[in-house]
N, C-alpha and C positions, 0 to 999 in steps of 0.2 A: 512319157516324156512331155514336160511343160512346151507350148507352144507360147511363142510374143511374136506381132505383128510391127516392127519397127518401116515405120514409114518417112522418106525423104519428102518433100515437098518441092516442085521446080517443073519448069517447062524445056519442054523437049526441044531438041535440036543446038547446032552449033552455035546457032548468035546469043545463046543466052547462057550456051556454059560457064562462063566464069562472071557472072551475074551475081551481085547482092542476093536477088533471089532465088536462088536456085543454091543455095544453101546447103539446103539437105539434099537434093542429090551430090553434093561436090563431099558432105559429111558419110554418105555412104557408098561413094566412089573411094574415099581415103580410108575405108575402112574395108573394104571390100581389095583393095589392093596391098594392105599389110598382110593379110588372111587368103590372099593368094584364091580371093572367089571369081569367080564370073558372074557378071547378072545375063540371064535370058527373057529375049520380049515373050512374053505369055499374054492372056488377057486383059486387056486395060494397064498393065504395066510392066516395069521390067523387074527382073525377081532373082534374086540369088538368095541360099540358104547357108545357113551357118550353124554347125553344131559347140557347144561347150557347156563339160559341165552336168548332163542332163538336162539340157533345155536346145530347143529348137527355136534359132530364130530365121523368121521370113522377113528381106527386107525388100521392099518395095519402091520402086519408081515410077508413080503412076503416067502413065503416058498421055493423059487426056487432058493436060493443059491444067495449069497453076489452078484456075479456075474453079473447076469440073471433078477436085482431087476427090470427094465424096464418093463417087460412085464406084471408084478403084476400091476404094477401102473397106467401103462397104461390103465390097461382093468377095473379098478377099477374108475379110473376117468370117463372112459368113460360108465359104469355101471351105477355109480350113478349121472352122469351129473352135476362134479365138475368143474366146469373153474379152469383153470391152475390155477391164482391167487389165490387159496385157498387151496392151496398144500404145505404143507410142509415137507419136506426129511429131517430128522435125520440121522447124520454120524458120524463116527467119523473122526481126522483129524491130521494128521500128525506135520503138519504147524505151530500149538498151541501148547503154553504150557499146562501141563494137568491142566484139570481143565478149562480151557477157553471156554466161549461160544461165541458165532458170528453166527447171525444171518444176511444172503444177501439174495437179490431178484434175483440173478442173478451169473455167474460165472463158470467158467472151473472146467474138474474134478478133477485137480491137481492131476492126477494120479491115480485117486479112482475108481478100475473099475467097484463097482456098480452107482456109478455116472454116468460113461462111458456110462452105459447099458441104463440107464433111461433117457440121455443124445438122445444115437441114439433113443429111441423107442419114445418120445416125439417131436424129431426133433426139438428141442431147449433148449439155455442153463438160456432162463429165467424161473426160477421159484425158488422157493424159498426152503432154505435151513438152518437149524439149526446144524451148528459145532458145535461138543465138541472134543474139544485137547487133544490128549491122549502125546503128544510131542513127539519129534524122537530123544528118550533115549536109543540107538541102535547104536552097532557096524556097519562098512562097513561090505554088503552080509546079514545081521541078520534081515532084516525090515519084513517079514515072519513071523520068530518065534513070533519077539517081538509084532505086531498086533494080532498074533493069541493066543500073551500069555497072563498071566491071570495076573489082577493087583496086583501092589508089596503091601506090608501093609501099607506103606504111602500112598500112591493110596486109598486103602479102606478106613483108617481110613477118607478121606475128601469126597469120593464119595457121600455119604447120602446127603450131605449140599447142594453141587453141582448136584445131580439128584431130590432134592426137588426146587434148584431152576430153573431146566428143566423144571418143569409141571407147573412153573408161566408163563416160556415164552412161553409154548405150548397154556394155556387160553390163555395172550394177545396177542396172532396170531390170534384168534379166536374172540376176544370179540372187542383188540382196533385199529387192524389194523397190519400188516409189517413195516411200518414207524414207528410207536410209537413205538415195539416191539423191532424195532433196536437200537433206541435212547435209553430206558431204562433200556438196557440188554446188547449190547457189549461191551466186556470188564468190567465184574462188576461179 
């Protein structure tokens, strides 16, 4: 059975749940509750499994702070004996307009310092990556608040469409490949 390491990127606790950044936990919160999972705290993050298909995926919320996401991923890959190439980082992304998904195999942290983290503690910046655009709708000095602030009601009103079409591209990361994955899904 194929293993994937699909990984949310976010900080822990209540003030920052429905946060710009915290993104990828809220993308495998909504995935995790169509699929009727539970996640459990285990070490360095919280962890629910999911089977389909013949492939096994582990998703993860690392618990150590947006920051610090490196060292979860690391020990987790290395735990359950994932080769890099079946790793996938959820983030969010400044870059994008919201609502945008992009999916790369590869690539810089563009400033994103859990990126940074999992960047150094991997020692490479290939491995793959799922954006979603939150856009940089933000004053000069204010990029802070606006990441850690919580989506405006246009925002919510589209997020459901756009985190239901999250958990398509998380399966065909899984089931048809990075390449198809990319082709079918960025920019759509």
């Amino acid at each position: 059975m194929k293993k994937f390491l699909v990984v949310g990127l976010g900080n822990i606790g209540e003030k920052y749940q429905n946060t710009r950044h915290n993104i990828g936990f809220k993308i495998l919160d909504f995935f995790a509750s169509k699929e009727e999972l539970v996640f459990e705290t285990v070490k360095l993050a919280d962890r629910a499994d999911y089977k389909l298909k013949g492939r096994t995926f582990i998703f993860i919320k690392p618990n150590t702070y947006m920051n610090l996401s490196g060292k979860a991923v690391k020990y987790w890959l290395e735990k359950e004996r994932i080769p890099i190439e079946n790793l996938l980082i959820i983030t969010d992304d400044l870059n994008l307009p919201f609502g945008t998904l992009r999916v790369k195999t590869k690539g810089s942290d563009g400033g994103h310092n859990g990126l940074k983290d999992i960047q150094e503690k991997l020692n490479t910046t290939k491995y793959n990556r799922f954006r979603f655009g939150i856009s940089d709708n933000f004053g000069k000095g204010r990029q802070v608040d606006y990441v850690l602030g919580e989506w405006t009601h246009e925002e919510n009103d589209k997020l459901d469409e756009r985190l239901e079409k999250s958990t398509e591209i998380i399966k065909s990361f899984a089931l048809s490949g990075i390449n198809n994955t990319m082709n079918n899904f960025n920019g759509k």
